[in-house]
Each structure stands twice: as C-alpha cells, then as structure tokens.
C-alpha positions as CSV (number, residue, x, y, z in Angstrom):
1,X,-20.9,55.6,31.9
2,X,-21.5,52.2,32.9
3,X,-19.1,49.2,32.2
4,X,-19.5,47.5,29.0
5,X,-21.5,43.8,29.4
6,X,-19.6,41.0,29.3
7,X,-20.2,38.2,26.8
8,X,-20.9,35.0,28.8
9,X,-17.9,32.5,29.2
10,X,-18.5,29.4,26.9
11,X,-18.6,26.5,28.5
12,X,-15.8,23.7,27.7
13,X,-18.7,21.9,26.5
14,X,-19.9,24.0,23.6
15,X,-16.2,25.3,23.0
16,X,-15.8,21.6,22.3
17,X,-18.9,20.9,20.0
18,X,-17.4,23.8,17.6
19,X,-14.1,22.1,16.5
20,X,-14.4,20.0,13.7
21,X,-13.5,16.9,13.1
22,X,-10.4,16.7,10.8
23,X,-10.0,13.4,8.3
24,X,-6.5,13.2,7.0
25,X,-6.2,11.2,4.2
26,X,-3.9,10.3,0.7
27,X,-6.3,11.7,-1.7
28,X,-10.1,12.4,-2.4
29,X,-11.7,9.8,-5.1
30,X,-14.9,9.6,-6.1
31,X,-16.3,7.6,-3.3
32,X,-15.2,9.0,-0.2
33,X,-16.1,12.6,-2.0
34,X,-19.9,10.8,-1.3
35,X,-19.0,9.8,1.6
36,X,-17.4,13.3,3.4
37,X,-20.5,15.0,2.1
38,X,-22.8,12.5,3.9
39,X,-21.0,12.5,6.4
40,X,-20.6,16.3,6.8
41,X,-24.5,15.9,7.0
42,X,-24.9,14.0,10.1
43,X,-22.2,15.6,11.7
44,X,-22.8,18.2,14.5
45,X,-19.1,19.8,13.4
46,X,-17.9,21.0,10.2
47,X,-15.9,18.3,8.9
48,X,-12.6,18.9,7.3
49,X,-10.8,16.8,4.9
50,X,-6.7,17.5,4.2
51,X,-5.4,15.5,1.1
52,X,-1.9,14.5,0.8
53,X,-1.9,15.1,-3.4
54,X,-4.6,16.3,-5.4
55,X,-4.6,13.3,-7.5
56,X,-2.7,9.9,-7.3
57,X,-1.0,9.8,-10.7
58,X,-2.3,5.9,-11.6
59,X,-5.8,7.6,-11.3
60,X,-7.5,9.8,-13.4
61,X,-11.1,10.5,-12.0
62,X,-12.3,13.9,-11.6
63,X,-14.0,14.7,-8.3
64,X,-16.1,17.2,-7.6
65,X,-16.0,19.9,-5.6
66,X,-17.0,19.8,-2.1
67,X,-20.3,21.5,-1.0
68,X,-20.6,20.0,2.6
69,X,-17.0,19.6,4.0
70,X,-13.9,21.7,3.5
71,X,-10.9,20.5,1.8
72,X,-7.5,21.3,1.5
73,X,-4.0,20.0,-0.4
74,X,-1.5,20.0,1.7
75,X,1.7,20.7,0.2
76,X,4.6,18.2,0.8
77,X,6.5,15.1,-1.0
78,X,4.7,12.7,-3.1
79,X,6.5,9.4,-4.1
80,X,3.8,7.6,-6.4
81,X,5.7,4.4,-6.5
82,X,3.3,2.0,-8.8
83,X,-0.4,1.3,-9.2
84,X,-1.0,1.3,-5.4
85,X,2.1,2.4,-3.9
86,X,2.2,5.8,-3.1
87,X,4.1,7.2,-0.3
88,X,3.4,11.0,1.2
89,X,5.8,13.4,3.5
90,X,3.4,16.3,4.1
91,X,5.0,18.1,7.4
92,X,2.5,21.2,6.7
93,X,-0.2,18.8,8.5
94,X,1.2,19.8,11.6
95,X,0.9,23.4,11.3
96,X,-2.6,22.8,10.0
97,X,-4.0,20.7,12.3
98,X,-2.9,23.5,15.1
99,X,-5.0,26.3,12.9
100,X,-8.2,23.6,12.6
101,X,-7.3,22.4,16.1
102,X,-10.0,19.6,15.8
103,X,-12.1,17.8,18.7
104,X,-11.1,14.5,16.8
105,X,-9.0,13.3,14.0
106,X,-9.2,10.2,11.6
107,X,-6.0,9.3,9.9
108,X,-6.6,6.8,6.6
109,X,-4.0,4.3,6.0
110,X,-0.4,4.5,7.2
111,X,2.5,7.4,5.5
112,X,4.8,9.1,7.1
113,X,2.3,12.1,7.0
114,X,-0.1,10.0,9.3
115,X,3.0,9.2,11.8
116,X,3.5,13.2,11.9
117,X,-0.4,14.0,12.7
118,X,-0.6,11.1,15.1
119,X,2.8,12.6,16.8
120,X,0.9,16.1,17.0
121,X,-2.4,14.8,17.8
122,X,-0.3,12.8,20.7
123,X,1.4,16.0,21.9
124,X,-1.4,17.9,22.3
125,X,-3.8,15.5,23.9
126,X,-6.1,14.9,20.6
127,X,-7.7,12.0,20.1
128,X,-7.2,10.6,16.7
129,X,-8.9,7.2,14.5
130,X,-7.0,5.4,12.3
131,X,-8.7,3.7,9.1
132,X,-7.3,1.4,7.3
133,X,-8.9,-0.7,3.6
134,X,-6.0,-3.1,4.3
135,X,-6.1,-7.2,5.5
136,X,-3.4,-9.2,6.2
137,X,-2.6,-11.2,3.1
138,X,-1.7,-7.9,1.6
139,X,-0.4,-6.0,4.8
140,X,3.6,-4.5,3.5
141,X,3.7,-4.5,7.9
142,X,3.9,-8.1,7.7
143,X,7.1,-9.0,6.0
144,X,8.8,-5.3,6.0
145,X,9.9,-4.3,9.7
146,X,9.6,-0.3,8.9
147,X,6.5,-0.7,7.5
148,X,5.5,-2.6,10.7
149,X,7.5,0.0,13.0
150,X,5.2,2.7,11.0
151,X,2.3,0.7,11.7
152,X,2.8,0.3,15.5
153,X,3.4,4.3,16.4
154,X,0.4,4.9,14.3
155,X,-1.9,2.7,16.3
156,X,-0.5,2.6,19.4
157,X,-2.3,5.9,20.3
158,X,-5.3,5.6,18.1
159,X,-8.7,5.6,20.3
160,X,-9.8,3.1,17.8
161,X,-10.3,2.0,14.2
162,X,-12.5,2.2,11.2
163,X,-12.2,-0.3,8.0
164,X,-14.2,-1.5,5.4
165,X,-14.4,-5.6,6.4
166,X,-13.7,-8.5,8.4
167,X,-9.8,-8.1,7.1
168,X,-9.6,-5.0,8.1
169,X,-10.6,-5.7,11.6
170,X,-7.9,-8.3,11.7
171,X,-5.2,-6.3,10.4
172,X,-6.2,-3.5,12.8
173,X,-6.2,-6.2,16.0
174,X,-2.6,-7.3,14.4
175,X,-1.6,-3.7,15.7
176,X,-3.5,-3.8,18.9
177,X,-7.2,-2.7,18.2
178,X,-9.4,-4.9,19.8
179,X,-12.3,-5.9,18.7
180,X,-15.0,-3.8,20.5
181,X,-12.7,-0.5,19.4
182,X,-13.3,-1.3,16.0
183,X,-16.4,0.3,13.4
184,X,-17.3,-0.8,10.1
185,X,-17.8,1.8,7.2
186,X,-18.5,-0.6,4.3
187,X,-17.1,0.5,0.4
188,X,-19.3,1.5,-1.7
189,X,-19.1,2.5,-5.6
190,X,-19.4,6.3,-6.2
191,X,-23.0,6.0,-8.7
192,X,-25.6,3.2,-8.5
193,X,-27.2,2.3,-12.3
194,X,-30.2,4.7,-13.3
195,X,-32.3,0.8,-13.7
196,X,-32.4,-2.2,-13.5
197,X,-29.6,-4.3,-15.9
198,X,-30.1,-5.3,-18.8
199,X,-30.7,-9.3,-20.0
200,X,-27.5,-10.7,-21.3
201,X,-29.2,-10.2,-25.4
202,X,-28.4,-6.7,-24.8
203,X,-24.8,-7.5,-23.9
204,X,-22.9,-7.0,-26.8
205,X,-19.3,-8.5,-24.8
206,X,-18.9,-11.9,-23.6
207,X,-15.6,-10.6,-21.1
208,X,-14.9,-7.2,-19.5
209,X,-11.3,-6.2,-18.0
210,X,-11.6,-2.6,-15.9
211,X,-8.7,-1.2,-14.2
212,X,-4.9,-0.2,-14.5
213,X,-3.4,-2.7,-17.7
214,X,-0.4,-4.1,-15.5
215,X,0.5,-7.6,-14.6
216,X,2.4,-7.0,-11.1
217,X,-1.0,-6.0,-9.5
218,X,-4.6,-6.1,-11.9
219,X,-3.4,-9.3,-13.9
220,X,-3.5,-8.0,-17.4
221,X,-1.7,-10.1,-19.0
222,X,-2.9,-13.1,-17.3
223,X,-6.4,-11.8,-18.3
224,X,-4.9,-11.8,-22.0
225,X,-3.6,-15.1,-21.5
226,X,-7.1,-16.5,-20.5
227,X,-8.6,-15.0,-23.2
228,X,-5.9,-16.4,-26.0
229,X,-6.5,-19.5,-24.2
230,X,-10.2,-19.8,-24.9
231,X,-9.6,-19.4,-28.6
232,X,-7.3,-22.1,-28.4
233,X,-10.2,-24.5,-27.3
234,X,-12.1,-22.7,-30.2
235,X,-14.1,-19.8,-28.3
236,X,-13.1,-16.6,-29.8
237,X,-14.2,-14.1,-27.2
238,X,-16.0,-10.6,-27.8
239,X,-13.4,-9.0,-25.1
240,X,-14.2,-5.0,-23.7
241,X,-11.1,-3.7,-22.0
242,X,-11.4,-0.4,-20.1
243,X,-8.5,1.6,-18.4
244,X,-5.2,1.8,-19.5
245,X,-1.2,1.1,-18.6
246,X,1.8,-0.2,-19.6
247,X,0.8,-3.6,-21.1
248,X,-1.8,-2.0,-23.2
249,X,0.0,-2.3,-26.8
250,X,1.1,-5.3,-25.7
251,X,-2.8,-6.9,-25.0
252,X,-3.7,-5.2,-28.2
253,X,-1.1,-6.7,-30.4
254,X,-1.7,-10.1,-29.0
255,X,-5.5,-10.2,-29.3
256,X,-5.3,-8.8,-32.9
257,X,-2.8,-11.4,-34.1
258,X,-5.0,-14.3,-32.5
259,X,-8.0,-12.9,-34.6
260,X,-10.3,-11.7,-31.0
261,X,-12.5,-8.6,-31.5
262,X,-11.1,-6.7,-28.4
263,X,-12.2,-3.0,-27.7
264,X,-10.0,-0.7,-25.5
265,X,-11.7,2.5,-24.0
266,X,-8.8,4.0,-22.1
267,X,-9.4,5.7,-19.2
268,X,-13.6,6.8,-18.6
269,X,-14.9,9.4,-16.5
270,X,-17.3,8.1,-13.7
271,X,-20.3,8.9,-15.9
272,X,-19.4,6.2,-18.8
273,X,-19.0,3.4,-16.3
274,X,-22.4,2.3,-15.8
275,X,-22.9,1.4,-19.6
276,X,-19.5,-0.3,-19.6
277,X,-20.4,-2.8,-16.8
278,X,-23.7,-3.2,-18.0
279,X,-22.2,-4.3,-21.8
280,X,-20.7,-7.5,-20.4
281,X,-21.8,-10.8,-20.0
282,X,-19.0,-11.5,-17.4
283,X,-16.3,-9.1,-15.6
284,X,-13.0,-10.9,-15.3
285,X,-11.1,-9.6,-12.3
286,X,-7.4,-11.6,-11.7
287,X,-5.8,-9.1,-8.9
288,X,-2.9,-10.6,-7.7
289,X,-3.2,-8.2,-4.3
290,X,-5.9,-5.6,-4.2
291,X,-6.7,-4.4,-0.9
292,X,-10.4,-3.9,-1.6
293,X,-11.3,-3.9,-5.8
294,X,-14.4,-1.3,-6.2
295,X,-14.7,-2.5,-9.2
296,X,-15.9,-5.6,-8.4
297,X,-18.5,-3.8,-6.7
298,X,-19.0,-1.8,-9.7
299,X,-19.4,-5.1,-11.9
300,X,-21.9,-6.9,-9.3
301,X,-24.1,-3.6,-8.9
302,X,-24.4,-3.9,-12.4
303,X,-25.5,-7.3,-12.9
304,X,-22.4,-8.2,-14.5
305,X,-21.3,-12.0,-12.3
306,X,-17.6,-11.8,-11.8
307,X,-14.4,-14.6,-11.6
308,X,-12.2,-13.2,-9.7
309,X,-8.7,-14.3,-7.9
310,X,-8.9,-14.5,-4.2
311,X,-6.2,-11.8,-3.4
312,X,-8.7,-8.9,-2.9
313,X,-10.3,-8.2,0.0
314,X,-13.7,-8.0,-2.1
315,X,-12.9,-11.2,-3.0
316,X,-12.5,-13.2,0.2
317,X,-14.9,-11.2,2.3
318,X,-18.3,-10.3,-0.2
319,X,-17.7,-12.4,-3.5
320,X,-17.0,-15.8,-1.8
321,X,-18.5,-14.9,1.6
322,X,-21.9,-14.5,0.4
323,X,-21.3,-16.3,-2.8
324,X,-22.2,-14.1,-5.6
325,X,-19.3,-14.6,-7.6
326,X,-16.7,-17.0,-8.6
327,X,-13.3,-17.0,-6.9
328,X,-10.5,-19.0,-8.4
329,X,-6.7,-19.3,-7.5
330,X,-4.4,-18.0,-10.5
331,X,-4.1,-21.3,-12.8
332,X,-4.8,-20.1,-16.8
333,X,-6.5,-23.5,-17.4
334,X,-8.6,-23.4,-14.2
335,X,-9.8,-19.8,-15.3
336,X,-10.5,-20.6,-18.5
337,X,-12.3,-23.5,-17.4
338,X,-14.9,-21.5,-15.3
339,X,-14.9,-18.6,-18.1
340,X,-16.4,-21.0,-20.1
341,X,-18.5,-22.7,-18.0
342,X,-19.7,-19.5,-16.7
343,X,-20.4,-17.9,-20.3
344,X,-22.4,-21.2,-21.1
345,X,-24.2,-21.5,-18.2
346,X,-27.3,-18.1,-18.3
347,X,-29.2,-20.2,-15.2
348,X,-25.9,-19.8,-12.8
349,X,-25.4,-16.5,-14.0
350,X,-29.2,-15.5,-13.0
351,X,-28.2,-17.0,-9.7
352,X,-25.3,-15.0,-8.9
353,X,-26.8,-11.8,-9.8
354,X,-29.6,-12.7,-7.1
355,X,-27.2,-13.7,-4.6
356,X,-25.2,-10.0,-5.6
357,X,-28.4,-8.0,-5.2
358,X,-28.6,-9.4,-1.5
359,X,-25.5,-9.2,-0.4
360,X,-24.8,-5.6,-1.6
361,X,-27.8,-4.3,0.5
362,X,-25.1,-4.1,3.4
363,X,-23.1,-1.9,0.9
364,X,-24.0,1.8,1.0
365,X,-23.3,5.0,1.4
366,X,-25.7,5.3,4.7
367,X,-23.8,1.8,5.9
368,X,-20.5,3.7,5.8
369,X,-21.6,7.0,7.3
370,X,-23.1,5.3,10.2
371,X,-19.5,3.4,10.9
372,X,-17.8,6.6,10.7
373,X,-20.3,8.2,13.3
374,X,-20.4,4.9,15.4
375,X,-16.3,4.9,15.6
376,X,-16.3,8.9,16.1
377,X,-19.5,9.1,18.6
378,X,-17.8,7.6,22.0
379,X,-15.0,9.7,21.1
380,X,-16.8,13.1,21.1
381,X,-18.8,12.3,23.9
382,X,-15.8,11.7,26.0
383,X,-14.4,14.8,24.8
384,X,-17.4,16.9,25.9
C-alpha cells in the first residue's frame, strides 16, 4: 500500500489572508455595531470585535446582535468613572489575541487594556492601528503626564491611525502619527429618518435637550438656565427633554415652578429617536467637553438646526466648519440671545438645514468603512 498524499503546504500568503482582523475596543454601541457589520462585508478576513464591558453604565442602548463579525466580552476590571470616563483592565486580551492570532489589530481609544494588546501585538511582531474620537482641547494626555505616558507606548508602535476628524488627526500627530499614516472613518448616527422632516407646524417643541442630565459634561443645568432665562424676557418655552441623570428632579422642579411646559422622556431606545428630533423646532446642545456629540448629528439629520458650545469636536469641525449650525461660547445671555433669535427667525432656520443636508453627505456609514479599509489596506498588503 502506497503512502498516503500529502496535502499541499499553504503558502505564507494564503496562511496570512485567513487571520482575521481583530478590533479591540471599550464597548459596542449602536453605531459601530453598523459599522463592524459593513465592515465585516468588505473585508477579505472575518473580522473580530473584543469589548472591554458589555455596556458602559451611563448608556442604555440595546445593540444587536452581530450577524457579520464575531464578538466577544472580555472579562476584566471596569472602572466607569462618570458620563465619559470609563477606565478598563482586561488582561484576558492577551490570551485572546494569541487564540485569534490576527493579521492586524485596531485598538480604539487609549486603557490600560489597549497598552496590554499593543505590548502583545509588539512581542509577537503584529501590526496593530490605533483609533482615536479624541482632539486636543479635550485630550486628558495634555495636562495629565500618565495619561500622556499611556498615550505615547500606545502609539509609538501603531502602524498608523484612524479617527473621525481633523481633531483627531491632530491629536494623533501630537503622539507621533504623521499625516500621510492617518485615515478618516467619519461618525455617523446609527438610523437615518424613514423621510424627509417635517415643516416646523408639525413641531410641537420650540427647544429639545438629548443626552446624559449632568452639568460637569452635557450642560444641563446651563440648558435649564437658558431656558428660565427666556421666560424672564417673556418667552415661555415648549421645552422636550430626553435622557436622564442626576440633575433631572432638579430641571423638573425648576421648570415647573417658573410655569414652562417641559416633557422628560427618560432614557429611549434607538427606535423612538427619530420622532424625538423631528418634534423640535431647535436642539440645544451646551457640552462643556464632548469628544464628538452624535447627537448633534442625530439633530441635523433630522432637520432640527442646533446652538451648540464649541467644546465638541462636532462642533468645531462639521457645525461651524461647514456652517450649519450655531456655535456659541458658554455666556447664558449670549445663548439666550441666539435662542431667540433663532426661534424667530424660520428663513435662517431653512438655511441651516440646507447647509446640514450638504455637509452630512460626507457622513456615512460607506465613508467610514472605506477609512477603516484605507488605514487597514497597506497594512495587509505588507503583511502578505
């Protein structure tokens, strides 16, 4: 009997073209669930997403599950230190990146989890992304020397960067990405109206406030201060609050005693957001230091023109940019000024929802795929 045939030895080539790419990140929400699943699509890998938590505790969306790309909690440490603060220690990465051992990794944002899979992606010769929503003028890096010392190991080895702006770019070169090693992959909301919005008649609200109710990061009770100060010049505002937080009795309380019809919603699932956005005549965003602010995006998409702070990155690099959208420093009487100019004024509110519609044609779920695949393509085909 004759010896059995031998298989023929892969070539390092297609051994390469099997391992997946591996995107490590804090935790899924809604929009990069779109995003993995497009991207998981155009991909010539299986794509593999490994979340620090399930859920970050300030947010309470429900994603789906995954039909495109795997996905995995990791076990570990979870410090969720306020709104937008959360901090992750997830040593089981290591061992998981070795079972996945992946062709390329993209690391999102900066934990002591992403310093351990940059370490092993470093050890074992693995080239790794890192991607980033943050800009300088909220960058912890630049005024905290371990959050800049965490910053530096990260990048330092990182084949090059992915980010949703200008900002990011910048913070990214900060850290020693240049330029030419950098790829866009725009932010985009999660779900697109089913039509076109509505004319401001069918807009039962004159203001709308949507996000976390604190002070120390969304503005909440500066947004309740514009609003009492309105009806202090004699404009009692129709006032539609959605999300919730710790100032929330407080905003109630107040608006009740100064006689303002205010409704609070709580926290909505993603499906109830289009008919919030679309029930205002004007979306009232006072961040005092969002990295990005989706939903200001959210707000514009809906045809719903927004005054907003300029301590976003949504702010500095869309709304003001490409002027759709008023931006004003964090004076009550300034804001309440342009409230009520704005509110008064349906021909300048027509014009920024023109100037929205054009500028958010950059914004998309195909835009940000095709920055993922731009950053990861040189990559791979230096791997190969």
């Amino acid at each position: 009997m004759g010896r059995p045939e031998r298989m023929p030895a892969m070539s390092a080539a297609t051994a390469h073209a099997r391992r997946p790419v591996v995107v490590v990140t804090g935790a899924l929400a809604p929009y990069t669930h779109v995003l993995y699943e497009r991207l998981a699509e155009r991909l010539d890998r299986p794509l593999h997403v490994l979340s620090c938590t399930p859920r970050e505790t300030a947010r309470q969306w429900v994603v789906e599950a995954p039909l495109l790309f795997r996905h995995a909690v990791l076990p570990g440490l979870r410090w969720h230190r306020d709104a937008v603060r959360n901090l992750y220690v997830n040593p089981a990465v290591v061992p998981r990146l070795a079972a996945l051992d992946p062709a390329v990794i993209v690391l999102n944002d900066f934990s002591p989890t992403m310093l351990m899979a940059a370490g092993y992606a470093r050890l074992r010769r693995i080239p790794y992304l890192i991607r980033t929503d943050g800009v300088p003028e909220t960058d912890p890096g630049q005024r905290s020397v371990p959050h800049r010392w965490l910053r530096r190991a990260i990048v330092s080895g990182a084949r090059g960067g992915i980010g949703p702006s200008a900002g990011s770019a910048r913070l990214l070169a900060l850290y020693g990405i240049t330029p030419e090693r950098f790829a866009t992959s725009p932010l985009f909301p999660a779900w697109s109206p089913a039509g076109p919005p509505p004319p401001d008649s069918e807009r039962p609200y004159d203001v709308l406030f949507c996000g976390i109710l604190n002070e120390e990061v969304k503005g909440a009770r500066f947004f309740t201060e514009v609003v009492l100060g309105c009806a202090a010049r004699g404009r009692r505002l129709s006032v539609r609050v959605a999300g919730d937080g710790p100032l929330r009795a407080e905003m109630e309380a107040r608006f009740a005693e100064a006689g303002i019809a205010a409704r609070f919603d709580g926290y909505l699932t993603q499906a109830a957001l289009p008919a919030v956005y679309a029930s205002a005549r004007l979306f009232l965003f006072p961040s005092r230091g969002d990295v990005w602010g989706i939903v200001v995006h959210e707000a514009l998409q809906s045809g719903t023109p927004v005054l907003a702070s300029p301590h976003s990155g949504i702010a500095r690099d869309l709304v003001a940019a490409q002027g759709c959208g008023a931006v004003r420093d964090l004076d009550t009487q300034a804001w309440i000024d342009a409230t009520l100019t704005l509110l008064d004024d349906a021909s300048r509110r027509a014009a920024l929802r023109e100037a929205a519609s054009r500028a958010l044609a950059a914004y998309t779920p195909e835009a940000a795929v095709q920055g993922y695949l731009d950053g990861l393509r040189p990559v791979l085909a230096a791997g190969t």
